[in-house]
C-alpha positions in Angstrom: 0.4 -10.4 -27.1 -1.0 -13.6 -26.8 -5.2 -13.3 -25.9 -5.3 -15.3 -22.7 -6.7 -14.0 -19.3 -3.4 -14.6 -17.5 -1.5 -12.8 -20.1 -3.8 -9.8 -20.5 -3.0 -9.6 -16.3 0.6 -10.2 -16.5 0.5 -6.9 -18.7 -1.5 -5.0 -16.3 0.5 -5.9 -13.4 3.7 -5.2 -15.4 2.2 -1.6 -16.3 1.4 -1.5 -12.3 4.5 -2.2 -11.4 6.4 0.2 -13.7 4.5 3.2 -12.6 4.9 2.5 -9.2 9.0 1.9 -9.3 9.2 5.1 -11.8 7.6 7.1 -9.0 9.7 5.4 -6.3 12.6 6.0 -8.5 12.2 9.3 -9.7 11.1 10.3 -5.8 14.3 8.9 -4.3 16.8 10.8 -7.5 14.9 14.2 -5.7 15.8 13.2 -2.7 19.3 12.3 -3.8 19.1 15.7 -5.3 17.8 18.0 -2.7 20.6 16.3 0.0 23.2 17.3 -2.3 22.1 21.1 -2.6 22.4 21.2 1.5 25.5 23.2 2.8 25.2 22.3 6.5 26.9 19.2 7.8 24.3 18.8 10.7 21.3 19.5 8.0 22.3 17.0 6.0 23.7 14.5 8.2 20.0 14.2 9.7 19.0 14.0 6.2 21.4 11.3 5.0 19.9 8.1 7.2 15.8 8.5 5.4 17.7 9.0 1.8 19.9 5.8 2.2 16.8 4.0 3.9 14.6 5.2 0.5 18.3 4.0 -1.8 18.0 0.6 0.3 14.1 -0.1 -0.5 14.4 0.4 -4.3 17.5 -2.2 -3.8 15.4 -4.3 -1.6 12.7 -3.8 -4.9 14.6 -4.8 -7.5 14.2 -1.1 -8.8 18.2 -1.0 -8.5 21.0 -3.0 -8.0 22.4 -3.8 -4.2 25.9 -2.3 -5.7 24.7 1.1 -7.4 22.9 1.3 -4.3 25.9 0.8 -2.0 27.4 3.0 -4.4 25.1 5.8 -4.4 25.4 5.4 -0.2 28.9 5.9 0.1 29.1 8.7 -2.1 26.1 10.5 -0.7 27.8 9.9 2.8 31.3 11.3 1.1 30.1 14.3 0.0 28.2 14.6 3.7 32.0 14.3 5.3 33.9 16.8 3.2 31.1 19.5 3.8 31.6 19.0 7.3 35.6 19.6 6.9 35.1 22.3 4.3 33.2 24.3 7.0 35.6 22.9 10.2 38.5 24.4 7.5 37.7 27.7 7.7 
């Protein structure tokens, strides 16, 4: 690391930074997470629109790419779907 001012603050900002989209990251994967664990189509359609909002900030970020994100999205709202005709099944 090179000793001048601007580069010393580059490295703190980086370390910043870092933490911050870890915790952003690692916030929205619980998220992710905890929708998948809910059995109720009307439960987790409620909960689908503030996941994919978070999903669309850490896009919107940098934190991860616009296509994992879209990804992540549709399958979120897949799995969502087949609960619903799992339950309307039986």
């Amino acid at each position: 690391m090179a000793n001048h001012k601007a580069t010393k603050k580059d490295v703190r900002q980086a370390e910043k930074r870092r933490d911050r989209n870890r915790y952003y990251g690692k916030t929205t994967r619980n998220a992710i997470r905890d929708l998948k664990a809910i059995k109720e189509q009307k439960e987790a359609g409620d909960k689908l629109p503030e996941v994919a909002s978070m999903i669309d900030k850490l896009a919107k970020k940098g934190v991860i790419h616009k296509n994992k994100a879209a990804n992540l999205k549709s399958k979120l709202a897949r799995k969502i779907n087949t609960i619903g005709a799992a339950s309307a099944a039986k």
